[in-house]
Structures are given as C-alpha cells and as structure tokens.
N, C-alpha and C positions, 0 to 999 in steps of 0.2 A: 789559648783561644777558647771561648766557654762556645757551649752546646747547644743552646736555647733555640734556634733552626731545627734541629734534627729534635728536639725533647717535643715542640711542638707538631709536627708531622708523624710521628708515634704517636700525639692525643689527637690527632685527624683522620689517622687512618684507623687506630682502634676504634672510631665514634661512627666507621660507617662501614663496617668487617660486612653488611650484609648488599651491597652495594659496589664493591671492588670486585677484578678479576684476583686470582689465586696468587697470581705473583706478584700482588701488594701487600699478601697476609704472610709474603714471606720476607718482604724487605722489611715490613712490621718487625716482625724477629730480628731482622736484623741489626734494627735500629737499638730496638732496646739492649741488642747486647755489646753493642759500642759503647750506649752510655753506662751501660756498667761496667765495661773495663775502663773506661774513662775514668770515674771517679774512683777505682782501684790503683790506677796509675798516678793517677793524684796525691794517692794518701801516699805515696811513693816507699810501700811496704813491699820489696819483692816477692816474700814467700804469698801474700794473697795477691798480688797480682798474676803469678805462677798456678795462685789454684786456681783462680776465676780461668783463665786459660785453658787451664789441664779441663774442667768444666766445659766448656764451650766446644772444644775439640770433639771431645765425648760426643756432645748431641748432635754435632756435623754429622760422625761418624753414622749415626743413627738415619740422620734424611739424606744423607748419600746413598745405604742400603733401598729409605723405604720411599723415595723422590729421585731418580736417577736420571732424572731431566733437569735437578739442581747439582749436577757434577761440574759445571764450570763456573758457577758464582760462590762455588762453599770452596772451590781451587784457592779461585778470589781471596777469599777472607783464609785460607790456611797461609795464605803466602803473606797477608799484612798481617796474622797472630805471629808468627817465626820471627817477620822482622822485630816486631813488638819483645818479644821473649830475649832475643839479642841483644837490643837497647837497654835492660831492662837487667842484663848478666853482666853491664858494666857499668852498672849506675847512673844510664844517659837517661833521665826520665824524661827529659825534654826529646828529644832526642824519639822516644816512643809516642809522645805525644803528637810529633810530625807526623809519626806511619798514622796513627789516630784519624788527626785532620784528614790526613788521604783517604783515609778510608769513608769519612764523613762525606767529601764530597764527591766520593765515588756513590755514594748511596743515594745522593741527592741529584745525580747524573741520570742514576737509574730510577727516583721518583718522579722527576721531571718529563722523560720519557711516557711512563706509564700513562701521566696527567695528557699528555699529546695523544697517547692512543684513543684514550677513553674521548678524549674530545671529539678526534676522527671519527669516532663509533657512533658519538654521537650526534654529531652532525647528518652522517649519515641514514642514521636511523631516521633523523628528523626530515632528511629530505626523502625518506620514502616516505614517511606518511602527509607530506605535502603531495606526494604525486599521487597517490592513493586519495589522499580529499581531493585532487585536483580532478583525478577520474570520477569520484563518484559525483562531483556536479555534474560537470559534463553529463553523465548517465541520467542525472536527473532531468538537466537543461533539454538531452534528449527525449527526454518522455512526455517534458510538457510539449515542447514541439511536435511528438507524434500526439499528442493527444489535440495539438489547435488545428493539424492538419486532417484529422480523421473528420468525414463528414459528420455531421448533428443527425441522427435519425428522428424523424419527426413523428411524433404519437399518432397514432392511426385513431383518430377520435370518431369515425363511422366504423362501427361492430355489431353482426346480425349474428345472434346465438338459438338454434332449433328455429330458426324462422322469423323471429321477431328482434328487432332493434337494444341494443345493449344501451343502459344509460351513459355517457361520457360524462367524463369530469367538465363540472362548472367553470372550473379556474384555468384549465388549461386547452379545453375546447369549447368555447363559448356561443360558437358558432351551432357546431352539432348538436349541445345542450339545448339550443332553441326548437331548434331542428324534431329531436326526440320530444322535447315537452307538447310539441302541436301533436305531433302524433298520437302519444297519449291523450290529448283532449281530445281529439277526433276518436280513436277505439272506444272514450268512455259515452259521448256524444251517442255513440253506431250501436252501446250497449244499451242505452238507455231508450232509445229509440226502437232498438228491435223488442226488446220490453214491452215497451207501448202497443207495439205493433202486435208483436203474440197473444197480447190480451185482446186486443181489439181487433179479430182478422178480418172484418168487415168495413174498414175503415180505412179509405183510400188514401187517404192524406197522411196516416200515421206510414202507412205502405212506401207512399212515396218517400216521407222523410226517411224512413229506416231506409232504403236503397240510395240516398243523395248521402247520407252519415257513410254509407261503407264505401261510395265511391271515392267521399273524402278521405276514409280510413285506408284506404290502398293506396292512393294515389300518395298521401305522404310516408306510406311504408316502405313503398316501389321506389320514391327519390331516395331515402335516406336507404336503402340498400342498397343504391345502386351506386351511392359514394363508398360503400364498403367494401365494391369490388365483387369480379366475378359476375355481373350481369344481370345482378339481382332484381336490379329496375325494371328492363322489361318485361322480365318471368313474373315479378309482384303485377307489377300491372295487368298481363295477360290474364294473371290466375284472378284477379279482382276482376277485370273484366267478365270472364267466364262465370262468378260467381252471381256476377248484378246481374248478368244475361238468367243465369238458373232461378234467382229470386222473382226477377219480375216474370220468367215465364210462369211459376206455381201462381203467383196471382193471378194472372191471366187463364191459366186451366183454373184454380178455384172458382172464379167468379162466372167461368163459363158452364162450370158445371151447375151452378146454381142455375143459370138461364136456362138449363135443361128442365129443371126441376119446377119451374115457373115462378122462379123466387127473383127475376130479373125483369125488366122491361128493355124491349130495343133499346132506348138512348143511354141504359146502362151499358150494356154491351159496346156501343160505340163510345162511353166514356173509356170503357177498359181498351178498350183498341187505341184510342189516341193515347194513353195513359202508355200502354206499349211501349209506341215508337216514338214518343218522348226520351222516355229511356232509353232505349237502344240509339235513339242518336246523339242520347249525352254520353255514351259509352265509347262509341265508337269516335266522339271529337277527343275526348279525355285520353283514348289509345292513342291519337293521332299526336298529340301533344307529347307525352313522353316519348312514343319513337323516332321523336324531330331530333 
C-alpha cells in the first residue's frame, strides 16, 4: 500500500508550523520518519533498514529525556519499530509493511483528532467574538437611546453681559436677533439725540426727543433682559424710569434758573411745567406697562 495520505499531510502540516498547536509539529516528525522507514523497508535491504531504526530509536531516546509528556506516543512507536525489526530478522518484509500501515493509520487517528480540536477552538473562539459584537451593539444601540431620551437643551438666546444685551445668533435665534437689533437702533437713536440736545441746551424740542429716545432705549433693554432672567425687566425699567424723571427734572431747574435771571417770560415757564408732566406721565404709563 503506497503512502501518498500521510506524504501529503507532512506538506500541510510543515506549510503552516506557524499556526498549529505543538503536538502537530510533533506528529510532523513523526510522519516523515514513517516514510522513511517505509521506503527502507522497501528497498528490502535488512542491514539499512536496521540502521535507519537504530537512528530513530536514538532521537526518541533524546525527546523522551527533553519532552516527557511524549512518554506515551514514543512507547507507541518503540513498540511498532520492535515489531518492524522482527519482521524484518526473518525476511517478512511484507509482513513489516503491515506494522507500517498500522502505524500509518494510527498517525492519521491522531491527525484527525488534532483537526477536531482546533475546529472546537475554533469555533469557539468565533462564538466569543460574535457575543462580544453582539455586546458592543447593544452598548451602542444603548447610547443612541440614552442620547433620544435625554432632553434637548434649548440655547438661551436672551444674554445681558455688565448691563447691556448680548447679540444672539441670527440662525438659531431669530427671534431675539430682532429683538437686540431694535435696541441697538433705539441706543443709537438716544445717542444721536442726546448729541443734539447737549449742543443745543436751549432747545425744547431736541430736550423732549433726547428723553422719548431713552424712554425707548430702556424700555427695549428692560424687555430683552427681562427674557434673560433674573428680573431684569423691571429693575431696567425702574432705573430708566428714575433716569428720564432725573433728565427732565435738570431741564426744569435749568430753565427755571434762567427765569430767575430774567432770561424767561411767564409762558415760558408754564411751557416748562407742562413740558414736565408730560413726561412724568409718559413715564409713569410706560412703568405701568412693563409691571402688567
């Protein structure tokens, strides 16, 4: 019976030495020294079939000492070399050819074997890291979930920084962006008007607009803080208020001091009086309105 099984499985297991567990690099060994007592036994020359033997024995001899967890497969093979040497003292070369084959398919008993472990390994191994992906969705599947469950926090688009209105973004508070732009025009409005008014302090009309511009300028600083939280609204207002009550009282002592000075006629002085409490009751409606 030729060899061709076992000559093939020696060029499969030497093509992946880096890939087997240890007790395939040693059936490796083993295989190749089957086939060469095989084809010793063939050439049916006793005295080399005797040496390649006496040879073999030797190297057992050697991984018995330095492998003594291969004490019972090198038993194995001293007990099919003996019968082999016996066959082989009376001319049955056939006859050693048998212990041969047995030994052949004892080798192939225990390749077979090996290929079942490694499968189990492998398998195994393959089903942990199915359960390991399986885990780390899940871990994920859980995080999108915490993350649809967690509320949305909403950008706070009203922000008053040292006292004055912070600009909000256009794009995502569109609202408030309006919001701050009037205010801005009303402060530039209040700037351009008290301007007027400082150069011209005799000059009723610039008087009154500079005090209706900062009514405006508080009145939309006091709304937009008071979306910002913290109360801002009616403390803007109050202090606006107190400030237009302070402006229009200085023109009112100005213009009265001039009537001291004979630089006024009575119906100026009653323009300044009604000029007054004009103001003071646009003041006091414009309070009434924000603390509604």
């Amino acid at each position: 019976m030729k060899f061709f099984t076992l000559a093939a499985l020696v060029g499969l297991i030497s093509g992946n030495t880096f890939e087997i567990k240890k007790d395939q690099i040693f059936l490796r060994d083993e295989m190749k020294s089957l086939l060469n007592l095989v084809q010793t036994v063939e050439s049916e020359d006793a005295d080399s079939v005797l040496d390649a033997i006496e040879a073999r024995k030797e190297k057992l001899k050697v991984i018995m000492t330095d492998k003594p967890e291969r004490n019972e497969a090198i038993a194995n093979e001293f007990r099919n070399l003996l019968a082999v040497v016996e066959n082989v003292e009376t001319n049955d070369y056939e006859g050693a050819m048998v212990e041969l084959r047995a030994r052949k398919d004892e080798l192939l008993d225990i390749h077979h074997e090996l290929l079942d472990q490694i499968t189990v390994l492998g398998e195994e191994e393959e089903g942990k890291k199915e359960e390991n992906k399986e885990e780390e969705n899940k871990e994920e599947e859980n995080k999108e979930e915490e993350k649809k469950e967690e509320p949305k926090k909403e950008e706070n688009c009203y922000k008053v920084k040292d006292g004055e209105p912070v600009e909000p973004s256009a794009d995502k508070c569109a609202d408030a962006k309006k919001e701050f732009d009037a205010y801005t025009t009303a402060k530039g409005e209040y700037d351009t008007a008290k301007t007027a008014s400082d150069a011209a302090k005799d000059d009723k009309d610039k008087a009154k607009a500079t005090t209706d511009a900062k009514a405006k300028m508080d009145k939309l600083k006091a709304e937009f803080a008071g979306k910002a939280g913290g109360g801002g609204g009616s403390t803007g207002l109050i202090v606006g208020g107190v400030v237009g009550v302070l402006v229009v009282g200085g023109l009112v002592y100005y213009f009265a001091c001039r009537k001291d000075e004979g630089n006024t006629t009575e119906g100026g002085d009653k323009e300044i009086k009604t000029l007054y409490k004009a103001q003071m009751k646009a003041k006091k409606v414009n309070i009434k309105e924000e603390l509604v």
